[in-house]
DRENZALO-105206 format. One record per residue (C-alpha): x, y, z; residue in one letter; residue number from 1. Coordinates in steps of 0.001 Angstrom, whole numbers, m for minus. Layout:
! residues N
> c1|c2|c3|sese|sero
> X|Y|Z|a|NUM
...
***
This chain:
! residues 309
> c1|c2|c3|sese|sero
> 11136|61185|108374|x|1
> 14547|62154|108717|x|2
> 14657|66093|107207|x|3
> 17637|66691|104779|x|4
> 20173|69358|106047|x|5
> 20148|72516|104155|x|6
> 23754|73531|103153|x|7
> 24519|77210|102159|x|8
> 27220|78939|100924|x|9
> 28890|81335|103405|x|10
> 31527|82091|101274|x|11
> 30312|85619|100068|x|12
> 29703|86317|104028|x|13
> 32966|85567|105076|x|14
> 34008|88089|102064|x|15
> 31686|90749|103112|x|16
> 32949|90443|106842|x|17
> 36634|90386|106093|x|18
> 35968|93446|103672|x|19
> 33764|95267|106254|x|20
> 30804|95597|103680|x|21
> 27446|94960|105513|x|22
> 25722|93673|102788|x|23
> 26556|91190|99747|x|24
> 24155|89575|96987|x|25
> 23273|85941|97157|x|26
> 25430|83545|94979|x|27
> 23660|82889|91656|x|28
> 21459|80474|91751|x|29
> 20340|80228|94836|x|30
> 17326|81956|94746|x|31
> 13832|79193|94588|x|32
> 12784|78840|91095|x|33
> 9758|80859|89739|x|34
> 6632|79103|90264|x|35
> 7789|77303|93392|x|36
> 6749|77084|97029|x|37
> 8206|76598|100234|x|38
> 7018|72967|101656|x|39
> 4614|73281|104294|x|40
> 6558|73140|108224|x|41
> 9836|74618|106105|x|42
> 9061|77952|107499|x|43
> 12223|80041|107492|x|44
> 14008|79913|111589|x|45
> 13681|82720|113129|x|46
> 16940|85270|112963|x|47
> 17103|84280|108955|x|48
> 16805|87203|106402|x|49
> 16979|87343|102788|x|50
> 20173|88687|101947|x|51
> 19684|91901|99921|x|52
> 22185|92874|96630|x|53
> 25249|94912|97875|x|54
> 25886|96954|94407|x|55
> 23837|99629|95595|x|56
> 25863|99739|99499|x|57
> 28922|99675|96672|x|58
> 28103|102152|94853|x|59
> 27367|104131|97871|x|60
> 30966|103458|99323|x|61
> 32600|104901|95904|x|62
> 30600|107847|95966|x|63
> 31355|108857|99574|x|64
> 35082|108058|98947|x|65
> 34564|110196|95925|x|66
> 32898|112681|97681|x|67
> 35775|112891|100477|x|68
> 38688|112781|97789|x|69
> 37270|115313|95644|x|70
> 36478|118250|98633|x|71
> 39625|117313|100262|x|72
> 41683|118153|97226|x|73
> 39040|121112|96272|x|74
> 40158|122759|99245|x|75
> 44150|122008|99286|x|76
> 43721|123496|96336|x|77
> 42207|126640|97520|x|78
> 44174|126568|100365|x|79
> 47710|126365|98526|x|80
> 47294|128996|95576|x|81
> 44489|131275|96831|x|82
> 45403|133996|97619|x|83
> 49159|133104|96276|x|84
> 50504|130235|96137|x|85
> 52703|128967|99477|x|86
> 55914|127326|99936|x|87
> 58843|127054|101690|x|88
> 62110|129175|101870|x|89
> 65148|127135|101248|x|90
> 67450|126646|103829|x|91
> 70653|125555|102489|x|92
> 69562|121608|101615|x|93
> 67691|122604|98538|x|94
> 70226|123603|95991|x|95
> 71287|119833|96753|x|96
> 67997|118688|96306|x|97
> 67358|120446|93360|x|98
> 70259|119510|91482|x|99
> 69832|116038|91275|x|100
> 67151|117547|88288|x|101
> 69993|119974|87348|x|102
> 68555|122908|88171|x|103
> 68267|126265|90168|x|104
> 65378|128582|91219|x|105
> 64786|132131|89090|x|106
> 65151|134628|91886|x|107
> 64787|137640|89947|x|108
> 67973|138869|92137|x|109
> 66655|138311|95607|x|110
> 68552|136200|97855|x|111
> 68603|132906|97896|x|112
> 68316|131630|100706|x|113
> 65773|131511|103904|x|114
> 64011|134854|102706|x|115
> 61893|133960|99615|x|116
> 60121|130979|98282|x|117
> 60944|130333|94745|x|118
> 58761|128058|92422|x|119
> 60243|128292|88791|x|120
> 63557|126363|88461|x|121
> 65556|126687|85706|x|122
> 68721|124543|83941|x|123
> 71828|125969|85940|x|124
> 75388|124961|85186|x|125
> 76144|125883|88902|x|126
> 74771|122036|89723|x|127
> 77967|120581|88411|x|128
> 79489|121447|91979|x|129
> 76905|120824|94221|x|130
> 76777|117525|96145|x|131
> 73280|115711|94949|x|132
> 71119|114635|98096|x|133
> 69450|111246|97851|x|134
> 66038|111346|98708|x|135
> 62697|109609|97855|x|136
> 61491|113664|96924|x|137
> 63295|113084|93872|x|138
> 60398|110883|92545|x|139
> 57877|113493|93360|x|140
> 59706|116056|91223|x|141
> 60509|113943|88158|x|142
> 56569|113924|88700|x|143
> 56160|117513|88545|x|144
> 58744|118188|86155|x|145
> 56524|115975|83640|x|146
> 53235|118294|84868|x|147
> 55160|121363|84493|x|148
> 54900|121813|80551|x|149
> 51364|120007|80681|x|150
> 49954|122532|83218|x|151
> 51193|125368|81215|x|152
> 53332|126493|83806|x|153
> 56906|128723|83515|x|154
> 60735|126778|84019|x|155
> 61959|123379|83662|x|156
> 60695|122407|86948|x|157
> 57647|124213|88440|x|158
> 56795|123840|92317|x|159
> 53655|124819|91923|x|160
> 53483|121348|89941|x|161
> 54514|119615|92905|x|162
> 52574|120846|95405|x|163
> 49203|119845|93152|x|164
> 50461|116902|92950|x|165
> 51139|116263|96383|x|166
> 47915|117633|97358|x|167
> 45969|115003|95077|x|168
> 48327|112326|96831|x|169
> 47454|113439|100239|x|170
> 43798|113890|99462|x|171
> 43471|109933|97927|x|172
> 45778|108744|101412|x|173
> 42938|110572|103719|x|174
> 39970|109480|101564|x|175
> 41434|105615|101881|x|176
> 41813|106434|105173|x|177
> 38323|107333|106373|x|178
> 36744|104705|104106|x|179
> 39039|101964|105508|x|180
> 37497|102264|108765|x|181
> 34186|100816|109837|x|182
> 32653|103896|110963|x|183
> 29468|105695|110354|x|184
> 28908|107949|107706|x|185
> 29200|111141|110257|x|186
> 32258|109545|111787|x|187
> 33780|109082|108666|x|188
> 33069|112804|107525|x|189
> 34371|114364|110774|x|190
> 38143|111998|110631|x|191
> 38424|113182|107083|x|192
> 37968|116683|108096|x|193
> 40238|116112|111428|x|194
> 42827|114985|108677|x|195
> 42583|117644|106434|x|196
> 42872|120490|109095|x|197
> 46345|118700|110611|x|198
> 47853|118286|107295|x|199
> 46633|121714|106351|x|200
> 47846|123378|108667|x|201
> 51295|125136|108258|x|202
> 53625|123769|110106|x|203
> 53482|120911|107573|x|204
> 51254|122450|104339|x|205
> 54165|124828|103653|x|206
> 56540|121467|103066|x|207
> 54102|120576|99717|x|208
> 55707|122380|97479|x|209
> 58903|123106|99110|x|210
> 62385|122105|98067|x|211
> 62916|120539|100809|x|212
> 62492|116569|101453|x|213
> 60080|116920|104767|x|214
> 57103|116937|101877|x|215
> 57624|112944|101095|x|216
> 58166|111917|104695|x|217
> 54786|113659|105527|x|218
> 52838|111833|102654|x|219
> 54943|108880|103391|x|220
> 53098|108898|106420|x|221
> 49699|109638|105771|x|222
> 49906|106393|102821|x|223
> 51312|104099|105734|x|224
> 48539|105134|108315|x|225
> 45794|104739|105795|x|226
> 47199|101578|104306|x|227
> 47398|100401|107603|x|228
> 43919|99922|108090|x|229
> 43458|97380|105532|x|230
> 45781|94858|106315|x|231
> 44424|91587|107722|x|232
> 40691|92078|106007|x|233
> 41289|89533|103228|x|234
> 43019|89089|100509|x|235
> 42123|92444|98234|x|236
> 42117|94544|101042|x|237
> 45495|93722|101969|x|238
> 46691|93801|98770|x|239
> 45532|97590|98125|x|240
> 46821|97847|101719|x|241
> 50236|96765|100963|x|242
> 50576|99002|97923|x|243
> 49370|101992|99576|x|244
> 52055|101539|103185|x|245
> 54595|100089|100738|x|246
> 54403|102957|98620|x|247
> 54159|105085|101844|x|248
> 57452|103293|103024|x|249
> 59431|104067|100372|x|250
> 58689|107833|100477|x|251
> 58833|108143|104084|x|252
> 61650|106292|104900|x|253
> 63814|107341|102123|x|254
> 63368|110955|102704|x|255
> 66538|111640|104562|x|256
> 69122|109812|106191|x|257
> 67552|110436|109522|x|258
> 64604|108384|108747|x|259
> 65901|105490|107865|x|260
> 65317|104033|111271|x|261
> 61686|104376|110846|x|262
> 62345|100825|108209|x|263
> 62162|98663|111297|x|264
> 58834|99599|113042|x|265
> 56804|99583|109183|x|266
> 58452|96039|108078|x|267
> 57347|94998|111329|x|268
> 53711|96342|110944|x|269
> 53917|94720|107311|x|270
> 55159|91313|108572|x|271
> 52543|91313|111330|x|272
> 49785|92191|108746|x|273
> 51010|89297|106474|x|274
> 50565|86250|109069|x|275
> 47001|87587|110236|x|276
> 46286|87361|106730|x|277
> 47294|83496|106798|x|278
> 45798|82455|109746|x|279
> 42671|83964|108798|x|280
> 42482|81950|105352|x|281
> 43442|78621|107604|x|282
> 40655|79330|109855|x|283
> 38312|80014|106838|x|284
> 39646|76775|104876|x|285
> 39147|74542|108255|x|286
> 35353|76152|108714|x|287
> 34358|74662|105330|x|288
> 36297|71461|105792|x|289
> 34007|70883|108980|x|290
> 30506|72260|107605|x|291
> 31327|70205|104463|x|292
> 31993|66768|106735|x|293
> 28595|67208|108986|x|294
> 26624|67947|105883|x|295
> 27712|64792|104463|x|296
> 27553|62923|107840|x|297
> 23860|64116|108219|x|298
> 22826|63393|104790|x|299
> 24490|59490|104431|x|300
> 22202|59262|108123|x|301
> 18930|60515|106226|x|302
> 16029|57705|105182|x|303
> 16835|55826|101814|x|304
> 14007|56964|99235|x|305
> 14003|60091|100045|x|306
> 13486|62938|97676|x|307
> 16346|64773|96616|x|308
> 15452|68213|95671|x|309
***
């Protein structure tokens, strides 16, 4: 007697390898109906395991991603207002910046410029005659201009507003990040703690809630690197990678003039990204075209008569 093939669905294993979960539940349905038994010489092959459900490994994932997000932005937080809060000094390109909102810092009559950083800005008819700066930073303080009145804080615009905000931005970019990857838990841990200390650290902390537009370019980044990593894993994963490096793009390369050039070597990632998402789903599509042909070749070759189960 001629044994009839078994055909299984691989479809949630391709999922769980182009996602880089481990672990994913059986499609309903497949499991043997209660009261059943294996036929004797069916013995499962050797290598085979019963798959076990993934919403626990899930659950698990959100948690540490939780985990990572919320001491990453626990400690920004400590580290930009404790013991006072930290900024940046403007240098001449901030009244520019500023004024696209209209507005000018309260100085209590120190100078303004390169001495003191200033965090309450104020309406200021002097605006009318500065030049307005594009920048990307703009949408980060229309941001913080809305979570100035709701965070109770002084002036039409608050920087201490922005750099919360930006620290909540940089903390979700570094928890994607680590959780992208297909590392061990310990691994994970010690790149999101590698992150935090180099964005941390002052050469580029200082820029979060600075008048300045070095702050977008710097979170620009860190959404492009950690979208990066999800590109090419399927079709959810890229999407949620393309939103986070797209919306890394636009703040990083539309942060100054200077960076515009830095358009060329993203789209490029992007594009890349895109086609190994396509040839992946043609290789995936041609896999089940050819299981699905010698299933059917080796079942139209079994004995008539036989039991279909």
């Amino acid at each position: 007697m001629t044994p009839i093939p078994e055909v299984r669905d691989t479809s949630l294993r391709r999922i769980g390898a182009d996602t880089g979960l481990a672990e994913l539940a059986e499609p309903a349905g497949s499991a043997m109906p209660a009261g059943s038994a294996m036929p004797a010489g069916s013995a499962m092959p050797a290598g085979e395991h019963t798959a076990r459900p993934g919403g626990g490994h899930l659950l698990g994932l959100a948690g540490l991603w939780l985990s990572i997000f919320a001491t990453s932005l626990g400690l920004f937080i400590v580290r930009f207002l404790v013991p006072v809060p930290v900024g940046l000094a403007n240098n001449g390109d901030g009244s520019r910046l500023m004024c696209g909102l209209g507005v000018a810092p309260v100085t209590g009559g120190h100078p303004r410029l390169r001495k003191y950083a200033y965090f309450q800005f104020d309406p200021s008819a002097r605006c009318a005659r500065v030049k307005l700066y594009p920048s990307s930073q703009h949408v980060l303080l229309v941001a913080a201009r809305w979570l100035t009145p709701v965070l109770g804080l002084p002036g039409r615009v608050n920087l201490i507003a922005l750099g919360l905000l930006t620290c909540a931005i940089a903390s979700f970019a570094i928890a994607s990040l680590t959780m992208g990857l297909r590392l061990k838990i310990w691994a994970r841990l010690a790149l999101a703690a590698a992150l935090w200390l180099i964005m941390a650290d002052a050469a580029f902390f200082d820029v979060f809630a600075g008048q300045l537009s070095e702050g977008a370019t710097l979170i620009g980044l860190l959404l492009i690197a950690a979208g990066v990593v999800y590109l090419g894993r399927g079709w959810r994963p890229t999407v949620f990678g393309l939103v986070l490096a797209g919306s890394g793009g636009f703040l990083a390369i539309l942060s100054k003039e200077q960076y515009l050039v830095l358009a060329a070597p993203i789209c490029v990632t992007l594009v890349l990204a895109a086609a190994r998402v396509g040839k992946s789903s043609t290789e995936r599509s041609s896999n089940s075209r050819v299981e699905w042909n010698d299933s059917m070749t080796a079942l139209s070759s079994a004995e008539p008569g036989l039991p279909m189960d």
